[in-house]
Structure formats: C-alpha cells, structure tokens
BAMIVEX-985736 format. One record per residue (C-alpha): residue in three letters; z, x, y. Coordinates in nm, 3 decimals, padded with zeros to 5 digits. Layout:
<rs>
<r residuo="ALA" z="Z" x="X" y="Y"/>
...
</rs>
This chain:
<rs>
<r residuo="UNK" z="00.000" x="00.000" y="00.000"/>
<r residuo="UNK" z="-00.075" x="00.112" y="00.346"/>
<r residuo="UNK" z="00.214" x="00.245" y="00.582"/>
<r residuo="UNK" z="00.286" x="00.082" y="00.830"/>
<r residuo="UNK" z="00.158" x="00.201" y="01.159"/>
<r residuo="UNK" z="00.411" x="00.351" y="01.452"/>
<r residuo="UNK" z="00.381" x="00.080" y="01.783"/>
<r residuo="UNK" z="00.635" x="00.137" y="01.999"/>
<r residuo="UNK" z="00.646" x="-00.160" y="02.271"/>
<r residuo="UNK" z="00.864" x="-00.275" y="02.524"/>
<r residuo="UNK" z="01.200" x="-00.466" y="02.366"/>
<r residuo="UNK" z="01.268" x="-00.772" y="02.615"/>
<r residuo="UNK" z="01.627" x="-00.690" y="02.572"/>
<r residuo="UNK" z="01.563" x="-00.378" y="02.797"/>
<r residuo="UNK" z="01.407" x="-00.553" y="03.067"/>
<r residuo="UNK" z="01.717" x="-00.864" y="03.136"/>
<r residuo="UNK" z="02.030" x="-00.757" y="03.347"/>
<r residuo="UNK" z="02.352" x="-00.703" y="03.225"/>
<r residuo="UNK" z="02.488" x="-01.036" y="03.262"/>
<r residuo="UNK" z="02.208" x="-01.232" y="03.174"/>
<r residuo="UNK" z="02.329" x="-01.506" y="02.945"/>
<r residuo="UNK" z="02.039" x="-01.439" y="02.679"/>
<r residuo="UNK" z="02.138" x="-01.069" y="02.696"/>
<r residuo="UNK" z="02.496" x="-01.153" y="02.603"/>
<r residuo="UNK" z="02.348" x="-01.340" y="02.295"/>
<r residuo="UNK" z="02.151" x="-01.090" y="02.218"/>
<r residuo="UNK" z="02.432" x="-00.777" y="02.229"/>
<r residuo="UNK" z="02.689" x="-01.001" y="02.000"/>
<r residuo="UNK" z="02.345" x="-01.083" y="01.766"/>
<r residuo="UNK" z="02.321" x="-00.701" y="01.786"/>
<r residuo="UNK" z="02.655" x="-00.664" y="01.634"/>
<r residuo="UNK" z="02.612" x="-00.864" y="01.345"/>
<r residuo="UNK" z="02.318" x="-00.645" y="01.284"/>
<r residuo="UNK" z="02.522" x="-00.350" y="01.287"/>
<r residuo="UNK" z="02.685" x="-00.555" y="01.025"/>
<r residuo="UNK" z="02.415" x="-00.671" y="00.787"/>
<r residuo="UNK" z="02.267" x="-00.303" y="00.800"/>
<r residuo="UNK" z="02.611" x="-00.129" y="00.748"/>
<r residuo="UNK" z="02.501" x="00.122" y="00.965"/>
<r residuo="UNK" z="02.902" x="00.186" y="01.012"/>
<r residuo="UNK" z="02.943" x="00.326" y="00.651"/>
<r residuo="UNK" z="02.574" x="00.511" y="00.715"/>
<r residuo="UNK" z="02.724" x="00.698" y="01.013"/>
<r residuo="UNK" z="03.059" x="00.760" y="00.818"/>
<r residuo="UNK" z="02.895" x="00.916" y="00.525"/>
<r residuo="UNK" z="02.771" x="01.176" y="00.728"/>
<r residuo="UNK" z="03.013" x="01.220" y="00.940"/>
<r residuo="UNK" z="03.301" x="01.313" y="00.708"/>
<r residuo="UNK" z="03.083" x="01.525" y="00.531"/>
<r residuo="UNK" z="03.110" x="01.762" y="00.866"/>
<r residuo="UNK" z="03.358" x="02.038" y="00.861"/>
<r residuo="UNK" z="03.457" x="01.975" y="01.224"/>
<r residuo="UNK" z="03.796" x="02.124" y="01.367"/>
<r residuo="UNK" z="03.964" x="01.812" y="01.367"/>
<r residuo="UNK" z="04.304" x="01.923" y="01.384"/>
<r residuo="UNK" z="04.264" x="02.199" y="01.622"/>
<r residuo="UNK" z="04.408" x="02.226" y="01.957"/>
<r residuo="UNK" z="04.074" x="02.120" y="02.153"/>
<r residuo="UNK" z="03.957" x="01.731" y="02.089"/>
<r residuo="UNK" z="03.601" x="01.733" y="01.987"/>
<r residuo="UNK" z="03.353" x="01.654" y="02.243"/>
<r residuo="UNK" z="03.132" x="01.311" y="02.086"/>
<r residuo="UNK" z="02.824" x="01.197" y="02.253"/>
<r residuo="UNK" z="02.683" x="00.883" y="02.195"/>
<r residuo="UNK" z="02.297" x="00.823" y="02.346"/>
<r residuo="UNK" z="02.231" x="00.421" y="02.430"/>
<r residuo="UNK" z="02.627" x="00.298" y="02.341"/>
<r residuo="UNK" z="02.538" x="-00.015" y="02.484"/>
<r residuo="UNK" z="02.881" x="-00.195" y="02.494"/>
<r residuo="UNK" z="03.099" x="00.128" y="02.235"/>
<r residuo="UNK" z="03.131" x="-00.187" y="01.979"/>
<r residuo="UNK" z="02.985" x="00.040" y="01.727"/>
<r residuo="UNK" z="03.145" x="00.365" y="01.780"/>
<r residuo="UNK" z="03.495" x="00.194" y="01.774"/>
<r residuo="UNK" z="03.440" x="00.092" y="01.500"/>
<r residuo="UNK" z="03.338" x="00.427" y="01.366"/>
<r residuo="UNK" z="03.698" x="00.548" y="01.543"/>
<r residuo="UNK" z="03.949" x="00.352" y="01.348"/>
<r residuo="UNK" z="03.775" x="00.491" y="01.072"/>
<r residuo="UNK" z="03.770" x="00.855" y="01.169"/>
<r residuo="UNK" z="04.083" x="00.895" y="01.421"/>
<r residuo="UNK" z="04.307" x="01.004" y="01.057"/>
<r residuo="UNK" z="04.075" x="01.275" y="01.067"/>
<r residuo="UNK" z="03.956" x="01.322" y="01.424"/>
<r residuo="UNK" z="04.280" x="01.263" y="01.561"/>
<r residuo="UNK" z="04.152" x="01.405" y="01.936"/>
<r residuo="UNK" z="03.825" x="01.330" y="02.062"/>
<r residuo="UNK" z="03.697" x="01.291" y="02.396"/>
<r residuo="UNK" z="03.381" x="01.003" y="02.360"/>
<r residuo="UNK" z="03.108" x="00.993" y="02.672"/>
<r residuo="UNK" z="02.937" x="00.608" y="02.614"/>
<r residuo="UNK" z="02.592" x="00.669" y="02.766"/>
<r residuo="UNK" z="02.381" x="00.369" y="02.849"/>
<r residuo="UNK" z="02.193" x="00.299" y="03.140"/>
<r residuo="UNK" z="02.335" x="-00.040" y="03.160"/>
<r residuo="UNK" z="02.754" x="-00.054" y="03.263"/>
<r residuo="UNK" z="02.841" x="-00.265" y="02.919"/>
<r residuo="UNK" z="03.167" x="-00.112" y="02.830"/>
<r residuo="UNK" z="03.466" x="-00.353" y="02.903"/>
<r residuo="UNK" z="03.788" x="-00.201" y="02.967"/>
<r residuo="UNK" z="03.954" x="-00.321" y="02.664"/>
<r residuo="UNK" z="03.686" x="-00.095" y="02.492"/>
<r residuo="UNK" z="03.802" x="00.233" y="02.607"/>
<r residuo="UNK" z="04.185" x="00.070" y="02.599"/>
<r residuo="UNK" z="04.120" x="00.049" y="02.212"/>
<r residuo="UNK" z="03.935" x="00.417" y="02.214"/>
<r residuo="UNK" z="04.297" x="00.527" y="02.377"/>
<r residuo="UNK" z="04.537" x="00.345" y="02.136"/>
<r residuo="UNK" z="04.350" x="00.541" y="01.810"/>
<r residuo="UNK" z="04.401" x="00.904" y="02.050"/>
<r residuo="UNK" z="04.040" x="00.929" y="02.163"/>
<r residuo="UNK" z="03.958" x="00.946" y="02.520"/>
<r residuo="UNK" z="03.643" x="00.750" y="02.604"/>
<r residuo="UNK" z="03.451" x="00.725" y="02.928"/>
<r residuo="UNK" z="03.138" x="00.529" y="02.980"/>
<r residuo="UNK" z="02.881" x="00.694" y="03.212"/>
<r residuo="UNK" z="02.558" x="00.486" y="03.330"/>
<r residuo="UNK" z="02.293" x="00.733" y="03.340"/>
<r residuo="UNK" z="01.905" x="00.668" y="03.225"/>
<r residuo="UNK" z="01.869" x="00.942" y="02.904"/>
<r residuo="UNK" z="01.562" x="01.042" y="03.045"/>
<r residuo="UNK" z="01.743" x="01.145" y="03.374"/>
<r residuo="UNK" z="01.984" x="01.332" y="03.105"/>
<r residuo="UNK" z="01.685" x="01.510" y="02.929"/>
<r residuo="UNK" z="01.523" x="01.633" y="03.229"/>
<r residuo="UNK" z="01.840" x="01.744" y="03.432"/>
<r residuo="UNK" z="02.097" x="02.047" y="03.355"/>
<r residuo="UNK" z="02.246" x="01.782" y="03.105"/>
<r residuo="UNK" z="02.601" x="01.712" y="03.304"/>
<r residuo="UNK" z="02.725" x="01.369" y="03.252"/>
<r residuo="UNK" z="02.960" x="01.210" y="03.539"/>
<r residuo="UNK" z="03.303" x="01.146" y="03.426"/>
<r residuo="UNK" z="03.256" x="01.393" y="03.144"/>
<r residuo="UNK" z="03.479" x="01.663" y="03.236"/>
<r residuo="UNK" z="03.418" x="01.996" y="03.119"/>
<r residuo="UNK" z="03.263" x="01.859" y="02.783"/>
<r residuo="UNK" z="02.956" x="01.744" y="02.994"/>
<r residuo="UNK" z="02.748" x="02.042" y="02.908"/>
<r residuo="UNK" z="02.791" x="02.081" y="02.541"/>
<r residuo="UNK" z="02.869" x="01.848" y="02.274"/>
<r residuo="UNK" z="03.034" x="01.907" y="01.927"/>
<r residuo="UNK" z="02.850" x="01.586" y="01.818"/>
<r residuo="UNK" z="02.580" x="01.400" y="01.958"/>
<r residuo="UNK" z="02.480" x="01.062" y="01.779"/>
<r residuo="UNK" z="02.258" x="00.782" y="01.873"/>
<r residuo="UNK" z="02.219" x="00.427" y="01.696"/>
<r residuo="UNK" z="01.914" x="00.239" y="01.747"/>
<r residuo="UNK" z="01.790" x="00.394" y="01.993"/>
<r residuo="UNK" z="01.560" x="00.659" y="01.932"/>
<r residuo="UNK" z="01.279" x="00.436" y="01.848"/>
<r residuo="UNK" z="01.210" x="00.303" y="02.182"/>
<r residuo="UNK" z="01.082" x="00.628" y="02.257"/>
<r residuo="UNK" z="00.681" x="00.768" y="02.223"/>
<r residuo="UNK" z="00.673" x="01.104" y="02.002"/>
<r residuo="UNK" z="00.639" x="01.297" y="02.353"/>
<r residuo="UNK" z="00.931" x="01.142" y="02.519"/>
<r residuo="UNK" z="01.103" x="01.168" y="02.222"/>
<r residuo="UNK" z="01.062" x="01.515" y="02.143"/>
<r residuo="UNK" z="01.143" x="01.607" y="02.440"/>
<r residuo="UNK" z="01.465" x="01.430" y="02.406"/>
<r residuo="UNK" z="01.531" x="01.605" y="02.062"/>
<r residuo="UNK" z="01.533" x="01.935" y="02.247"/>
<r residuo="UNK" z="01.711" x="01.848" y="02.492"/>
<r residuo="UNK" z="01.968" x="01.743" y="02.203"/>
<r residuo="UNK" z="01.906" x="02.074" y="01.996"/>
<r residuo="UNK" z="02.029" x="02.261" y="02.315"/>
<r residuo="UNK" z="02.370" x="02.037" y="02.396"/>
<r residuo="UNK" z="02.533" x="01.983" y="02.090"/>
<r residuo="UNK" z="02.620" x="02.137" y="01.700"/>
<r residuo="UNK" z="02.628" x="01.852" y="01.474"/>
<r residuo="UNK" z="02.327" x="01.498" y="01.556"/>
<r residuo="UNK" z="02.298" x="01.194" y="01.408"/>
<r residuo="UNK" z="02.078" x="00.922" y="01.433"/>
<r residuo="UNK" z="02.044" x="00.564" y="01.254"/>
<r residuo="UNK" z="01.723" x="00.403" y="01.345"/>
<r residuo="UNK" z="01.524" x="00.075" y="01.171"/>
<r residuo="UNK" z="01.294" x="00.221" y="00.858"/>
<r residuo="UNK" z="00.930" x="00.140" y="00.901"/>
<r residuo="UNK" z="00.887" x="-00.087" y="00.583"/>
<r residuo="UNK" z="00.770" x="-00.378" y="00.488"/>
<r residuo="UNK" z="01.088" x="-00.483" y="00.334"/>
<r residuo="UNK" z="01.297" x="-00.419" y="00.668"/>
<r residuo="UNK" z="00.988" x="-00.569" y="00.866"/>
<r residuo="UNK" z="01.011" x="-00.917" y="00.628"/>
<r residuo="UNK" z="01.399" x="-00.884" y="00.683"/>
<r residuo="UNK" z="01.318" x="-00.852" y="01.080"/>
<r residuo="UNK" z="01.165" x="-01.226" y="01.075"/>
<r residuo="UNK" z="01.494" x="-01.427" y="00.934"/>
<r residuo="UNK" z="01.733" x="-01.299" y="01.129"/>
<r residuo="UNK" z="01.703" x="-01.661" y="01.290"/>
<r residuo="UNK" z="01.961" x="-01.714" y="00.953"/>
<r residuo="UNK" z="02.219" x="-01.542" y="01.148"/>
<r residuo="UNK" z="02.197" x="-01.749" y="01.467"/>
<r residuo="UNK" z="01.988" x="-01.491" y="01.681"/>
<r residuo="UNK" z="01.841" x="-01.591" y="02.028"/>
<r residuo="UNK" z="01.462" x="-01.586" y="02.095"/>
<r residuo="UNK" z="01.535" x="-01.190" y="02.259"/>
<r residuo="UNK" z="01.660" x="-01.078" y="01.930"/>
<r residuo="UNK" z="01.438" x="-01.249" y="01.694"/>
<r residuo="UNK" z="01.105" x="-01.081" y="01.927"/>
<r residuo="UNK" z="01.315" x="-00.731" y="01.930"/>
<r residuo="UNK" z="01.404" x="-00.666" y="01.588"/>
<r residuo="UNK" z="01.041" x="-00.717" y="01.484"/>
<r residuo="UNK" z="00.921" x="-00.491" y="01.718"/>
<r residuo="UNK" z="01.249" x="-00.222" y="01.642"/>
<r residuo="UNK" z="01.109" x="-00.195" y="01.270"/>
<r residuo="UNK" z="00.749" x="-00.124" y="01.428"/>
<r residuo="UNK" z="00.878" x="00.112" y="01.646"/>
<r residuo="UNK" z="01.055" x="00.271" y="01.352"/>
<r residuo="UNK" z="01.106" x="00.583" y="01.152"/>
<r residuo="UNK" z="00.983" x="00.673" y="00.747"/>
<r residuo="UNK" z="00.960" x="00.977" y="00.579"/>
<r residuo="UNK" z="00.970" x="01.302" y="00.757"/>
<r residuo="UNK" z="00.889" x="01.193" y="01.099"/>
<r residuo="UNK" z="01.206" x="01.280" y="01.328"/>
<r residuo="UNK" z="01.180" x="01.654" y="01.125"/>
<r residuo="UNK" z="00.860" x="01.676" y="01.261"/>
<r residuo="UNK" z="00.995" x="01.652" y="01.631"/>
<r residuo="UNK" z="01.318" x="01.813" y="01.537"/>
<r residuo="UNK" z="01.223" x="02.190" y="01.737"/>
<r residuo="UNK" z="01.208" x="02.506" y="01.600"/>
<r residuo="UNK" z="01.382" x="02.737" y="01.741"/>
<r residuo="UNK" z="01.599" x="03.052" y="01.731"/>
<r residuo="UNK" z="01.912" x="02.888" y="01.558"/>
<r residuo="UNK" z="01.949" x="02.821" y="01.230"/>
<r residuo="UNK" z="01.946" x="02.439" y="01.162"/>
<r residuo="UNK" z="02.017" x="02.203" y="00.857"/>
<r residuo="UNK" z="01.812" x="01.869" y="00.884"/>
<r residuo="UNK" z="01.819" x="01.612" y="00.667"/>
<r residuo="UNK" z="01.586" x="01.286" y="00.689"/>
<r residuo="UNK" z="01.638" x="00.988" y="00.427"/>
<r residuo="UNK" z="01.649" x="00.601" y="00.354"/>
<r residuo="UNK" z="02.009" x="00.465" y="00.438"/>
<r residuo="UNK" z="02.101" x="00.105" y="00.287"/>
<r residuo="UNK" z="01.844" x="-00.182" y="00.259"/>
<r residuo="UNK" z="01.682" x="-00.154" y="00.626"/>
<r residuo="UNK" z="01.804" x="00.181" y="00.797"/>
<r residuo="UNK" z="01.648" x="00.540" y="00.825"/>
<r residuo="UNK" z="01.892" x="00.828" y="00.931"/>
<r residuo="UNK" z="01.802" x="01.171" y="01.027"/>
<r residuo="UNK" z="02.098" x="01.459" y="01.091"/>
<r residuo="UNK" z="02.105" x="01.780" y="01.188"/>
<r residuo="UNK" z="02.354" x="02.048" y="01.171"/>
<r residuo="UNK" z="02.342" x="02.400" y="01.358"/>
<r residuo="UNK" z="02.441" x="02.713" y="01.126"/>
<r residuo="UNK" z="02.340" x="03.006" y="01.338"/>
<r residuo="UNK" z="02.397" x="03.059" y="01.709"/>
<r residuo="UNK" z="02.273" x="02.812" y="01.974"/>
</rs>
C-alpha cells in the first residue's frame, strides 16, 4: 500500500484566540487525546530510561516546545517528581494558556514552572534566552515537545532541530504517525465529543505527521556524538529521541 504523503496545512486551532469558546473545546478535546493515545506513558518510557542527575544539588533544567496549557507535562510530573525531585520547567507556547493553579500544582510536586509566551520560531532564530527562565534559559538538560513538531515544513523544522541539538542533552518528541490506521482513527474522534476545530485538526495532524526515519533525517550532524532513536509508540503515536554522548 502506498504511504501516505507529508501535507502539512494550517490547523484552525492555531488561528482562534485564547479565549475563544471553540478553542476552549478544543484544548479540553485535546486532553482526552492525550488520553486515548497514552502519550503520558510514551513520554515516561523514555524518560526514566535517562540517567539524569536527579538527586543532585542543581534541579534539572526541562523545556517543553508548544505546552499549550502544561496539562500534559503535569501529568508527566507526578509521575517523575520521586525521581526528579528538583526541576525547573519553562512552558513555551505562543499563546498565555497556563492558569495559575498549573504552576501551583508544578510547585506542590518541588518543580518550579514558569510559562513564557514566545513564538518558537522567534526562539530558533534568536540567541535562544527565554524570559522568566533564569539562568537555565540558554541550555536545557531536556528539551521535549508533544504534538507539535508536525506543524512545521522540513525547512522550518530542521532548522528548529538544530536549534534544539545546540540547547539541550537529552529531546523528545511525540508526534501523530502518518498511517492509515491513525488517519481512520482521526475521523471518529466525534465519539469522544470533539468540536468541529478538533475533528478538522486531528485529520490534518496525522497528514502532517511523522513514519519511519523521517525526524533522523533532519536530526543534524554534527561534531557531538548523538544517540537517536525513531519508532512507532502505542496505536496512533510516532516518537523520536535523542540523547547527546560526546561534547556539545
């Protein structure tokens, strides 16, 4: 059977305000994707697999690229705060999303979370320093990004891997897999209540998304020693993680 073709095209989600009621829908339909995909466990199972200085003196520095509203991630805390007991979190989105009860809940587990409105393009093409990132805003420990790579062309995006490749040790991404199971799945999410914004966006998220070796392809070459690692991740996801193991 033929592969599916790469078409990245404009999600409608992007284009409504942060308040807009259907945008609301849309985020809390977003969650329940998170849900259905168990992209949670996907992130976990790589995660813990790291051998990241958990318990040492300085919190690890965690990027996320397009938090939207740092549902996700906390989630991904109260799982990892036993063994990433200090952390300080940057939520980047170019939208404000993050409530203060968010980052309240980020503080409770012993992670310090900010949320920083900033375009990732703006981040790419800049020195990389995030407001309200304190002295981690150069240089990450761990950069991760969840649904979000895929609304990017392979030149915007590789430029965005590089920029990544420089800024951080340990990346992780969880993007829709470009198959015609995931793409048949995309139709009936109607079954779990989702607004018109979602149902048109998910089909066009598994268009716009990743199979085989694709994000290796972009991943840069470059003096450091890196271990990637592209794959199938439950019934609709594709991940892609990289981990330095020379010098940066």
């Amino acid at each position: 059977m033929t592969p599916l073709p790469r078409i990245v095209g404009a999600e409608i989600l992007d284009g409504l305000g942060e308040d807009d009621p259907a945008a609301r829908h849309s985020r809390r339909d977003l969650r329940r994707v998170h849900r259905i995909m168990g992209t949670c466990s996907i992130l976990l199972r790589t995660m813990r697999s790291w051998a990241l200085p958990g318990s040492s003196s300085a919190p690890l520095r965690v990027l996320e690229l397009g938090a939207g509203d740092g549902s996700l991630m906390l989630r991904v805390a109260h799982a990892l705060a036993p063994r990433w007991p200090r952390v300080e979190l940057t939520l980047l989105d170019r939208q404000a999303l993050v409530e203060p009860d968010t980052l309240r809940q980020y503080a409770s587990l012993g992670w310090t979370a900010v949320a920083s409105r900033m375009d990732v393009l703006d981040w790419v093409a800049g020195p990389g320093l995030i407001e309200g990132a304190g002295d981690s805003g150069l240089r990450w420990d761990v950069i991760v990004a969840n649904l979000f790579l895929h609304h990017f062309q392979a030149g915007a995006l590789g430029e965005l891997l590089r920029a990544v490749a420089a800024r951080c040790d340990h990346f992780l991404a969880c993007e829709p897999r470009r198959a015609r199971p995931a793409l048949l799945a995309s139709h009936l999410v109607r079954a779990i209540g989702a607004n018109a914004v979602t149902r048109e966006d998910a089909v066009l998220s598994v268009h716009a998304g990743f199979r085989d070796q694709e994000l290796s392809g972009l991943w840069p070459p470059g003096a450091a020693a890196w271990a990637t690692r592209e794959h199938p991740a439950g019934p609709f996801s594709h991940c892609f993680s990289a981990v330095r193991e020379g010098p940066g």
